[in-house]
TORTI-430254 format. One record per residue: residue number from 1; residue in three letters; x, y, z of N, C-alpha, C in turn. Coordinates in steps of 0.05 Angstrom, whole numbers, plus 32768, in hexadecimal, padded with zeros to 4 digits. Layout:
residues N
[NUM, 'ALA', [X, Y, Z], [X, Y, Z], [X, Y, Z]];
...
end
This chain:
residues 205
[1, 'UNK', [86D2, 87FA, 8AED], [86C9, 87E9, 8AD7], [86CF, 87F6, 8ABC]];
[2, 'UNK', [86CC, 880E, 8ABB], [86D2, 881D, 8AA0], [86F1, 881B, 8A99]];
[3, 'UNK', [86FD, 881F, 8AAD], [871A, 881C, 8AAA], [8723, 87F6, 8AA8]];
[4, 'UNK', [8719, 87EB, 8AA9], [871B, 87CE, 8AA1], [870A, 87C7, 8A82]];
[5, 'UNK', [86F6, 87D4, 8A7E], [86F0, 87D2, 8A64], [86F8, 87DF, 8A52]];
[6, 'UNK', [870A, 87F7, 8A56], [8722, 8807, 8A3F], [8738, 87F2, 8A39]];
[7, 'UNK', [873B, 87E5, 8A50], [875D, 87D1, 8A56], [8759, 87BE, 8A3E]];
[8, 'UNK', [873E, 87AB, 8A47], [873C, 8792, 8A41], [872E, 878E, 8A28]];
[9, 'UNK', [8710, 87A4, 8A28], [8704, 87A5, 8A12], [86E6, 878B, 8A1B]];
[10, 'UNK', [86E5, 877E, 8A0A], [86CC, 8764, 8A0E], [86DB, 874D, 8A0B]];
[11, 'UNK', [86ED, 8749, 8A15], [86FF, 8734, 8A15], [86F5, 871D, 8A1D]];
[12, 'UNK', [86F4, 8709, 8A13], [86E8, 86EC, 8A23], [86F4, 86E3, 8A36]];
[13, 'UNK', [86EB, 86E3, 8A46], [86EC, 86D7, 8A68], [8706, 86C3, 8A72]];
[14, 'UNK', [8701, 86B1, 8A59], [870D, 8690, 8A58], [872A, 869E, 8A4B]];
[15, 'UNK', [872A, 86A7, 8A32], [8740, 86C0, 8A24], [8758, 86CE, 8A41]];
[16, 'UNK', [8741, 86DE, 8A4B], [874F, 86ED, 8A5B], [875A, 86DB, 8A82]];
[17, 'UNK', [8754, 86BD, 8A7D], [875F, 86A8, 8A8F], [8779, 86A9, 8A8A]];
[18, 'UNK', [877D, 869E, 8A68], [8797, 8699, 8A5C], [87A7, 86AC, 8A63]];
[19, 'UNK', [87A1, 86C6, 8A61], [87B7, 86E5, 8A66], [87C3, 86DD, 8A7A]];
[20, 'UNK', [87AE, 86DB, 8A90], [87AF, 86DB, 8AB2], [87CB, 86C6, 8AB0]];
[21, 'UNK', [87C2, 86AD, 8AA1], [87CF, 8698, 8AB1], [87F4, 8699, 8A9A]];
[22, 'UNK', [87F7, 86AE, 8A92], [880A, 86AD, 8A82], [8811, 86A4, 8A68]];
[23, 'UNK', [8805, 869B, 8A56], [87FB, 868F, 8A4B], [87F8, 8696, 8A2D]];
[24, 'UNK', [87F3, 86AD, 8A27], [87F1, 86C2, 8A19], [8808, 86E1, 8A22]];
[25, 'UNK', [8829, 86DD, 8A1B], [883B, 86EC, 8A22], [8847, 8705, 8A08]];
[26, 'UNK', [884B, 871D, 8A13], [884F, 8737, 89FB], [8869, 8722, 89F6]];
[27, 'UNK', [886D, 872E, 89D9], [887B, 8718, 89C7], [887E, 8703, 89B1]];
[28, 'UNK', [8859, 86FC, 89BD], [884F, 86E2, 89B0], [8845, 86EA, 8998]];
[29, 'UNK', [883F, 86D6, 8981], [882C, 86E9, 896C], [8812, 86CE, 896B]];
[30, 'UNK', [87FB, 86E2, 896E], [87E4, 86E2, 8970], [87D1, 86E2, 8959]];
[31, 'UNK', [87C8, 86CB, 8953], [87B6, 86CE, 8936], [8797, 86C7, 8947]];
[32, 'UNK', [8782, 86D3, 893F], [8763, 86E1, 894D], [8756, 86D2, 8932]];
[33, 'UNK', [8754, 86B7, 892C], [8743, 86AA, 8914], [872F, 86BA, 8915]];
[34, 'UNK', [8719, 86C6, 8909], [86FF, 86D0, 8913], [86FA, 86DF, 891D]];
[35, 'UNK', [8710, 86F4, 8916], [870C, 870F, 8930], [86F7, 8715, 893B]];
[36, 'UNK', [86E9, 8719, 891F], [86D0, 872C, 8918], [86DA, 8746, 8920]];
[37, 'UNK', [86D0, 875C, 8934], [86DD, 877B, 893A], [86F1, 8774, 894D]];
[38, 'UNK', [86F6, 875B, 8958], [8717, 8769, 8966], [8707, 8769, 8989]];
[39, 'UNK', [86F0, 8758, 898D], [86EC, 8758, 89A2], [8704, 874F, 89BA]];
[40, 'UNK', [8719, 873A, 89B0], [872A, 8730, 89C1], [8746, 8740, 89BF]];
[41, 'UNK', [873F, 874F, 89AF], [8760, 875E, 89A7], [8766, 8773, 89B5]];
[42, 'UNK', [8758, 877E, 89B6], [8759, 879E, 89C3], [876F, 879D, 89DE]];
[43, 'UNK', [8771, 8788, 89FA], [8789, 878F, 8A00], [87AA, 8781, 89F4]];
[44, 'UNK', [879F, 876C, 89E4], [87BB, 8765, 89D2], [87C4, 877F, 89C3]];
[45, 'UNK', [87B9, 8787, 89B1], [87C2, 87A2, 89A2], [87C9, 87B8, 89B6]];
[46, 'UNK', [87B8, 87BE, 89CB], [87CA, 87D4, 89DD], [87E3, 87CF, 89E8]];
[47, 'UNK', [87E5, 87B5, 89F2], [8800, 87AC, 89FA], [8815, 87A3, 89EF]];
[48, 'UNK', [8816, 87AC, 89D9], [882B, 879E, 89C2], [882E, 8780, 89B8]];
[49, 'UNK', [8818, 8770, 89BF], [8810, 8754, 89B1], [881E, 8758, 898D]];
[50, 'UNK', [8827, 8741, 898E], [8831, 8742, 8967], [880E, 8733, 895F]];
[51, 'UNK', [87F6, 8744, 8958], [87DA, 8730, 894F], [87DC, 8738, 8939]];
[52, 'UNK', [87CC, 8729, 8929], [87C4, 8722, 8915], [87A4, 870F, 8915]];
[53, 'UNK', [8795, 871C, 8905], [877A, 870B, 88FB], [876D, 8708, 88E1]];
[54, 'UNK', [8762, 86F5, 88E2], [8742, 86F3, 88CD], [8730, 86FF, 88D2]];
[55, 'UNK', [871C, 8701, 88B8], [8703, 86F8, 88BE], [86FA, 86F9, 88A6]];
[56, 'UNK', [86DB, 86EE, 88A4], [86D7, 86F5, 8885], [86C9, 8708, 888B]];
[57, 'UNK', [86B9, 871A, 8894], [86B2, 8730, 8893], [86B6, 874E, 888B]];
[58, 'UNK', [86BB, 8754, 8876], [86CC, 876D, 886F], [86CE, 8784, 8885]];
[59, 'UNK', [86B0, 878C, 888E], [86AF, 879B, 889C], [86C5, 8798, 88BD]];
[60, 'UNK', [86BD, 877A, 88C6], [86C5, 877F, 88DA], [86EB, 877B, 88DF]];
[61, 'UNK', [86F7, 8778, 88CB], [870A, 8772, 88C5], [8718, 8793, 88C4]];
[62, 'UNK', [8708, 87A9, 88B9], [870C, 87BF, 88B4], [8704, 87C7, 88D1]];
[63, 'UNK', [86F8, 87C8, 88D9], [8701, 87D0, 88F9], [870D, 87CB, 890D]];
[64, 'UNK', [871B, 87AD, 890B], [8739, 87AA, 8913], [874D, 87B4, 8900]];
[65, 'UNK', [874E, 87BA, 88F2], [875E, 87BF, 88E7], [8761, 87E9, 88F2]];
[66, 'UNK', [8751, 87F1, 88F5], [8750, 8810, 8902], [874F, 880E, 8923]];
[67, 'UNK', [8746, 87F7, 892E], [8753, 87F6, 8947], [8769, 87F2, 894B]];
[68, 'UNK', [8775, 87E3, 8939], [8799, 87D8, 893A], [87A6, 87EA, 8936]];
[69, 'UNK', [879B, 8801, 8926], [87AC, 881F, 8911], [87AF, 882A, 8929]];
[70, 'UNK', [879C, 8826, 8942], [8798, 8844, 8952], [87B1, 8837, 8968]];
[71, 'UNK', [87AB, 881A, 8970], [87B7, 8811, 8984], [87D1, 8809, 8986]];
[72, 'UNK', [87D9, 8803, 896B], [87EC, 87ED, 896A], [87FC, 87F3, 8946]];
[73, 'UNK', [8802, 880C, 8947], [8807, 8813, 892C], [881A, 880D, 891B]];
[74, 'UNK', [882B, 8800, 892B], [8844, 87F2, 8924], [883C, 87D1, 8916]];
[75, 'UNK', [8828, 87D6, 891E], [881E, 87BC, 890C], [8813, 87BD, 88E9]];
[76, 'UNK', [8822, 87A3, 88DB], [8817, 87AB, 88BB], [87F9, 87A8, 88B5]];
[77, 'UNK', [87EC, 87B8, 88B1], [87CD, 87B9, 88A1], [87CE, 87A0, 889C]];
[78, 'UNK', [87DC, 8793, 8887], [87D6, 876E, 887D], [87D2, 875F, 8897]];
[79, 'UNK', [87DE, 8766, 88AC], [87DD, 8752, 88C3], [87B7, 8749, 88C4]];
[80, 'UNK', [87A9, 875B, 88BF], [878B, 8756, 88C2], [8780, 8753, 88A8]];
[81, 'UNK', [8778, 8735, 88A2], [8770, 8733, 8887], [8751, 8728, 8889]];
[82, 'UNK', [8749, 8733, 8870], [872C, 8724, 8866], [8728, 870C, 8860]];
[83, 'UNK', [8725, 86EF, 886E], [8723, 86D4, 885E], [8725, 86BF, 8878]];
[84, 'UNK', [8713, 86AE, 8866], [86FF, 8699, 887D], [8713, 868C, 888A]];
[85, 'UNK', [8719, 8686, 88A2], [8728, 866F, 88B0], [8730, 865A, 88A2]];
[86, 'UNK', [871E, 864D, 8894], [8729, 8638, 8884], [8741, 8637, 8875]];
[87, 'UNK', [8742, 8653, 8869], [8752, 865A, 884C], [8761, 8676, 885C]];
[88, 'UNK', [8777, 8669, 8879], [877C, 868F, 887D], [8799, 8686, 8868]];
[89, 'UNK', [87A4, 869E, 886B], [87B4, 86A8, 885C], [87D8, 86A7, 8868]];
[90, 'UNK', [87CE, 86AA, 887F], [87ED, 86A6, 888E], [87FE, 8695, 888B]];
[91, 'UNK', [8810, 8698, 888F], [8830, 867B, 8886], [8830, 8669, 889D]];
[92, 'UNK', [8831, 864F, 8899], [8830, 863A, 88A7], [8844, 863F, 88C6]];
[93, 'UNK', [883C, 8634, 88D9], [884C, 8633, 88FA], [884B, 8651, 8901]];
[94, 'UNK', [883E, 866D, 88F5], [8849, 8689, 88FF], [884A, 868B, 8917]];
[95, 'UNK', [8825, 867F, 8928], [8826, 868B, 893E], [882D, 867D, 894B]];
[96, 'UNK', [882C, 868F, 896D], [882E, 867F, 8985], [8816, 8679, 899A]];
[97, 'UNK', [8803, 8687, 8989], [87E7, 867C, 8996], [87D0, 8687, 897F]];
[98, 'UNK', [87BA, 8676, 8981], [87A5, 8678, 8968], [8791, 867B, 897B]];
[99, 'UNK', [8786, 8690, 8973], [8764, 8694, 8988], [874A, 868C, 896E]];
[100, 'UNK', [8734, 8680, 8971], [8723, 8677, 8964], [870D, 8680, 8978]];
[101, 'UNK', [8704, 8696, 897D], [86ED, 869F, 8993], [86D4, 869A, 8989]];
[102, 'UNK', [86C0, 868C, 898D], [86A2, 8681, 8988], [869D, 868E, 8967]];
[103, 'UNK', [86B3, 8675, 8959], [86B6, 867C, 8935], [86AB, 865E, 892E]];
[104, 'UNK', [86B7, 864F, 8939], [86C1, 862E, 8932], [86A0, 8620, 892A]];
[105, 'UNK', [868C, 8627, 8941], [866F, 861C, 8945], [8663, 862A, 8928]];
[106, 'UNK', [866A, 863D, 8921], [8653, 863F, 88FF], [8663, 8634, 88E9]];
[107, 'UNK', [8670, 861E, 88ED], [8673, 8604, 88D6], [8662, 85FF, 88CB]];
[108, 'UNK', [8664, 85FC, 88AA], [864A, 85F9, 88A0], [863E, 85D8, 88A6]];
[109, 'UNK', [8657, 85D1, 88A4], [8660, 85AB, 88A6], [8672, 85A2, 88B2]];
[110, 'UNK', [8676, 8583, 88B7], [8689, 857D, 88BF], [86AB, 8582, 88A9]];
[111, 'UNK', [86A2, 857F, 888F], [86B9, 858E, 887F], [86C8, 85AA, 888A]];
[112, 'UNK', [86B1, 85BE, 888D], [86C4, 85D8, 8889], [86C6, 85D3, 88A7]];
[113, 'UNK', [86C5, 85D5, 88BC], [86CB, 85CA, 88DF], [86E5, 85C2, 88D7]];
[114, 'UNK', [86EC, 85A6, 88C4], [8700, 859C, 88CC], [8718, 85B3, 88BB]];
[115, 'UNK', [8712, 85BE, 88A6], [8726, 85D6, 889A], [872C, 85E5, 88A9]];
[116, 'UNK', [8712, 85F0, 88B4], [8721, 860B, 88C6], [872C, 8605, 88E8]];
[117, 'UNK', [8730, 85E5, 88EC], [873D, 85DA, 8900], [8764, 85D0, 88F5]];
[118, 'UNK', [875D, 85CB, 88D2], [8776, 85C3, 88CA], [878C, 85E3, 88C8]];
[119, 'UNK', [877B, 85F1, 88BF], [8784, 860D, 88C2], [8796, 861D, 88DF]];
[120, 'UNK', [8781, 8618, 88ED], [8788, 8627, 890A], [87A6, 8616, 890F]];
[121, 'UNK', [87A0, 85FB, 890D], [87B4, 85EC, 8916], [87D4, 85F1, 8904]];
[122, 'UNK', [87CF, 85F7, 88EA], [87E2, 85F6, 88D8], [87EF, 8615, 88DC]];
[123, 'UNK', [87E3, 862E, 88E0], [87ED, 8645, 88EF], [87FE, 8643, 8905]];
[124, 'UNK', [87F8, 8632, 8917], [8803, 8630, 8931], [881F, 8621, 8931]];
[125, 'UNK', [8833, 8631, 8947], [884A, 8625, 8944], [884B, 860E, 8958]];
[126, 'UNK', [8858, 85FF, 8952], [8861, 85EB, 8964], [8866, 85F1, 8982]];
[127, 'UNK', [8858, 85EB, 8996], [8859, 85F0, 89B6], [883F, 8609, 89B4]];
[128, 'UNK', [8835, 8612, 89A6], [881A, 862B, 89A1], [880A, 861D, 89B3]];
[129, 'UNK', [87F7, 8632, 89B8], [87DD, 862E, 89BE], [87C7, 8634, 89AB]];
[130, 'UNK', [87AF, 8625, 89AE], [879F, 8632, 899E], [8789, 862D, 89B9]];
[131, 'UNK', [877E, 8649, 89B7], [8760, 8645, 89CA], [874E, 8650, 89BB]];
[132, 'UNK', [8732, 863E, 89B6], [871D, 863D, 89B3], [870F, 8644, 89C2]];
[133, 'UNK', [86F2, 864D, 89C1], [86DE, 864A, 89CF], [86C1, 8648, 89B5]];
[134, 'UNK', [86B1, 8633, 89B5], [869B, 862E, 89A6], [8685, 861C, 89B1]];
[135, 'UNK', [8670, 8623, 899C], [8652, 8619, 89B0], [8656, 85F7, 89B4]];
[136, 'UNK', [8649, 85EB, 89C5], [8649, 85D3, 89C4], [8633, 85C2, 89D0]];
[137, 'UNK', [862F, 85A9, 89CF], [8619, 859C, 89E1], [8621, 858F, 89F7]];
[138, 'UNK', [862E, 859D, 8A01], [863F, 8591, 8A20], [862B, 859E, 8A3B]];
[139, 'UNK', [861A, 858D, 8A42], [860B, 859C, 8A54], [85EA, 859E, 8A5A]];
[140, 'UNK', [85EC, 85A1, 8A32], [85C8, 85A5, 8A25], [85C7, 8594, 8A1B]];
[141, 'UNK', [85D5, 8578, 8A16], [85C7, 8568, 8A09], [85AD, 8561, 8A07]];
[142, 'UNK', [85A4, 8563, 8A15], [857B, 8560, 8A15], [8573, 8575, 8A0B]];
[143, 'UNK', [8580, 858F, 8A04], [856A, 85AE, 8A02], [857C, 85B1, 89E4]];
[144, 'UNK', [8585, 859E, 89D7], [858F, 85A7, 89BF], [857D, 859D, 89AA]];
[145, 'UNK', [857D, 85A5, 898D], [856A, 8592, 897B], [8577, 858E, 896C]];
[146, 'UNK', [857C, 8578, 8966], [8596, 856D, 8943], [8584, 8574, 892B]];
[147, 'UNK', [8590, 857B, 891D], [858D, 8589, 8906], [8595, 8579, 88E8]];
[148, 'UNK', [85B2, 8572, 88EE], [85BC, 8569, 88CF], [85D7, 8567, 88D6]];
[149, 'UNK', [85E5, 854C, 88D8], [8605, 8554, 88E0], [860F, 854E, 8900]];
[150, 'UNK', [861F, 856B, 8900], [861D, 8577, 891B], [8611, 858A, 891D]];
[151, 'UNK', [85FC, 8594, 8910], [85EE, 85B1, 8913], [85D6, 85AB, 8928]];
[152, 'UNK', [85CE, 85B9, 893B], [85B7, 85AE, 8950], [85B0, 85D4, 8950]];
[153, 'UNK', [8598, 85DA, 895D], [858D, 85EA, 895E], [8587, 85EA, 8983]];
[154, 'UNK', [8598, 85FD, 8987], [8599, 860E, 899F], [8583, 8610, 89B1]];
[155, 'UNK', [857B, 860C, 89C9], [8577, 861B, 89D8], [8569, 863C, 89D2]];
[156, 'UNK', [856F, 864A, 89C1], [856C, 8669, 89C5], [8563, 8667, 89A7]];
[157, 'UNK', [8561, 8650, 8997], [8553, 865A, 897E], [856B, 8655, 8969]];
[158, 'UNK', [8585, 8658, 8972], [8595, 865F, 894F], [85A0, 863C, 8951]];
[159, 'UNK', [85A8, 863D, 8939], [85BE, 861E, 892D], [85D8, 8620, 892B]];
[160, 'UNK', [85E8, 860D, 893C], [8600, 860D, 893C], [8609, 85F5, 8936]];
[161, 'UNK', [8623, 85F8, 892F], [8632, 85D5, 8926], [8643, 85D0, 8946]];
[162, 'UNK', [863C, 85C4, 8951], [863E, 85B9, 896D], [864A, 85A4, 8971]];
[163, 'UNK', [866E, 85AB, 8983], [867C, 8591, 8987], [866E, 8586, 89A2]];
[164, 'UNK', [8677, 8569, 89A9], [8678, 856A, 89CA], [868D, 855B, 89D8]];
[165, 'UNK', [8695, 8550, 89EC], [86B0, 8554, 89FA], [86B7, 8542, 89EA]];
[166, 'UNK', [86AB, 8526, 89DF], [86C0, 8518, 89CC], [86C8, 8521, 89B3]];
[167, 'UNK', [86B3, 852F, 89AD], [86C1, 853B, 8990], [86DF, 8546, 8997]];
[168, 'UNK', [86E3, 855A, 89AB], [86FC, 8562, 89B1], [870B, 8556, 89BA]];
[169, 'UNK', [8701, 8545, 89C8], [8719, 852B, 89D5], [872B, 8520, 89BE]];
[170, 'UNK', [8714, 8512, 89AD], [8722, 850F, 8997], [872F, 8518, 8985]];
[171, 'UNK', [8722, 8535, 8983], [8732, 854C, 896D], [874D, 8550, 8979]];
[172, 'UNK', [874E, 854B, 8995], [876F, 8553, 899A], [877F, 8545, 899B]];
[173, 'UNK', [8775, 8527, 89A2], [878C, 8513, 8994], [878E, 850E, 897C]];
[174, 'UNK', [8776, 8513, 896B], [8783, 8514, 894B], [8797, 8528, 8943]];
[175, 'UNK', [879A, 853C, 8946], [87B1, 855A, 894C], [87C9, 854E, 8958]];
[176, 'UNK', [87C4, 853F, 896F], [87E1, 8531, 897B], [87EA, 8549, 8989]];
[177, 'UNK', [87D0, 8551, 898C], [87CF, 8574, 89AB], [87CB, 8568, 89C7]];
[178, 'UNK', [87D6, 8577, 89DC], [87D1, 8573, 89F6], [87C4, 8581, 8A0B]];
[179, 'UNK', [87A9, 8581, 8A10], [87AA, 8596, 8A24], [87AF, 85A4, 8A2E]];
[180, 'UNK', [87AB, 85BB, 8A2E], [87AD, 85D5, 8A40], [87A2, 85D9, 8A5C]];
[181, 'UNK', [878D, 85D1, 8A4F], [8774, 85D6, 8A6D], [875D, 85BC, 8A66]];
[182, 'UNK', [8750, 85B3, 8A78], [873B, 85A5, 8A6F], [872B, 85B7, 8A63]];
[183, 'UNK', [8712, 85A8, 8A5A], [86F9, 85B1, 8A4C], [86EF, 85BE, 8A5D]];
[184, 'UNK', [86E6, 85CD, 8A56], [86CF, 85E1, 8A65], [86BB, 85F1, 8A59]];
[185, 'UNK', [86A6, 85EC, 8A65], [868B, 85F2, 8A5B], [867D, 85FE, 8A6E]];
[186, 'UNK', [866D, 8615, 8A63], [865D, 862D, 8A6A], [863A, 862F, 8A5F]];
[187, 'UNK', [862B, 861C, 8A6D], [8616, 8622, 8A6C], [8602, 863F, 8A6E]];
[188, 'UNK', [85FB, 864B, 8A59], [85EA, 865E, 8A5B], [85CE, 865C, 8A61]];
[189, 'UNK', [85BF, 8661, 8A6D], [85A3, 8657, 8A75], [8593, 865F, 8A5D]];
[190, 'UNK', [858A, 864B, 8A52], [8573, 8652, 8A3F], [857E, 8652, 8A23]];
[191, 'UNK', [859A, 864D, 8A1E], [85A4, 8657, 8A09], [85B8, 864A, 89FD]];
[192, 'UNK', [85CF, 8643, 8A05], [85E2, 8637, 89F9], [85F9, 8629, 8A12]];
[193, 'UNK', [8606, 861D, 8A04], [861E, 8615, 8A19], [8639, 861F, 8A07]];
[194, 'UNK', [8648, 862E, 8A0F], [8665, 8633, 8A07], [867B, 8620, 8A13]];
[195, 'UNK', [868E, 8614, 8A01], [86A7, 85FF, 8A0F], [86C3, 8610, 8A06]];
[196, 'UNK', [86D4, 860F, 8A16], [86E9, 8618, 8A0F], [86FB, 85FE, 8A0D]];
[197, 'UNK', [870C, 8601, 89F6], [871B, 85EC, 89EE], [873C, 85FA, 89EF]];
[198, 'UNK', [874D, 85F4, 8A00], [8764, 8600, 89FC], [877F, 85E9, 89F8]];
[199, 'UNK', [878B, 85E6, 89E6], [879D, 85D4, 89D8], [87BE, 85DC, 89D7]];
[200, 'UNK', [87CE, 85CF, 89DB], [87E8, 85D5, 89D6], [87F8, 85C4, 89BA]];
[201, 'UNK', [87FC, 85CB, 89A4], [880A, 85BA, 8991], [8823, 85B2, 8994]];
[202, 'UNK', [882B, 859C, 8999], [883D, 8586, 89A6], [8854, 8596, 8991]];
[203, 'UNK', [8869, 859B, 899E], [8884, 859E, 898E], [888C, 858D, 8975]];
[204, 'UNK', [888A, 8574, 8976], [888F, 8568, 8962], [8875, 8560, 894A]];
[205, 'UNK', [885D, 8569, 894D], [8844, 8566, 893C], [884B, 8571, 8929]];
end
């Protein structure tokens, strides 16, 4: 186990499917919307992944940025920048896959949701992937409480801006994206439900 948690690090489950299934190939370049510390990075940067991320967090941005120095030194410092998803910084089509790991659900509104969805999408190159994973009401509809919006209050106490399968149904034919994988959702007992949303941007979009 120790020697799988040096490899992989805290890598998300659904994340580390994509590796398995090829999906995520050395070569690719990798933008981490929301790093925060680089929980999903740690074996991209050991293995020569071209990544790159956000976040707005200074701090946690600065410790990818010294895990990247240690792992992956050939990579430029700018590759890891400070600034919200909405407003990243990168040049339009770079990557070949956009990770958005449980960032998307603290939307303040349906406004900034749809920015930092126009974003991810406007990063991504044509035939990319982008995989998501964010909270949702797929599951708990009865154990959720609406709030204002899409904000409902959890299961476990906190407030999230909460899609559910139509929201994404729809969100991905407005994109003129196709499936990767169906929807899938991860009920936590007592607490939340996680969906993983994984998308391919049509060549010609």
């Amino acid at each position: 186990m120790t020697g799988l948690l040096q490899q992989f690090g805290e890598i998300d489950i659904y994340l580390f499917d994509q590796l398995l299934r090829g999906r995520i190939a050395p070569g690719m370049r990798i933008i981490d919307a929301g790093c925060g510390g680089g929980r999903n990075l740690l074996y991209l940067l050991r293995h020569g992944y071209d990544v790159a991320g956000c976040d707005r967090d200074h701090m946690a941005v600065e410790a990818v940025r010294a895990m990247a120095s240690r792992l992956a030194p050939q990579l430029p410092g700018g590759n890891f920048r400070v600034e919200p998803i909405e407003a990243m910084s990168f040049p339009d089509a770079c990557a070949d896959v956009v990770l958005a790991s449980a960032v998307l659900h603290f939307a303040s509104d349906d406004e900034q949701f749809d920015a930092m969805i126009r974003e991810l999408w406007r990063v991504l190159k044509p035939g990319g992937m982008l995989f998501a994973r964010l909270a949702s009401s797929i599951g708990i509809e009865s154990r959720v409480l609406h709030v204002r919006g899409r904000h409902h209050r959890l299961p476990d106490g906190s407030e999230r801006y909460l899609v559910d399968e139509r929201v994404l149904v729809d969100l991905t034919a407005r994109l003129g994206a196709e499936f990767l994988d169906p929807i899938k959702t991860t009920i936590v007992q007592d607490q939340r439900a996680m969906t993983t949303w994984v998308v391919r941007k049509i060549a010609d979009c």
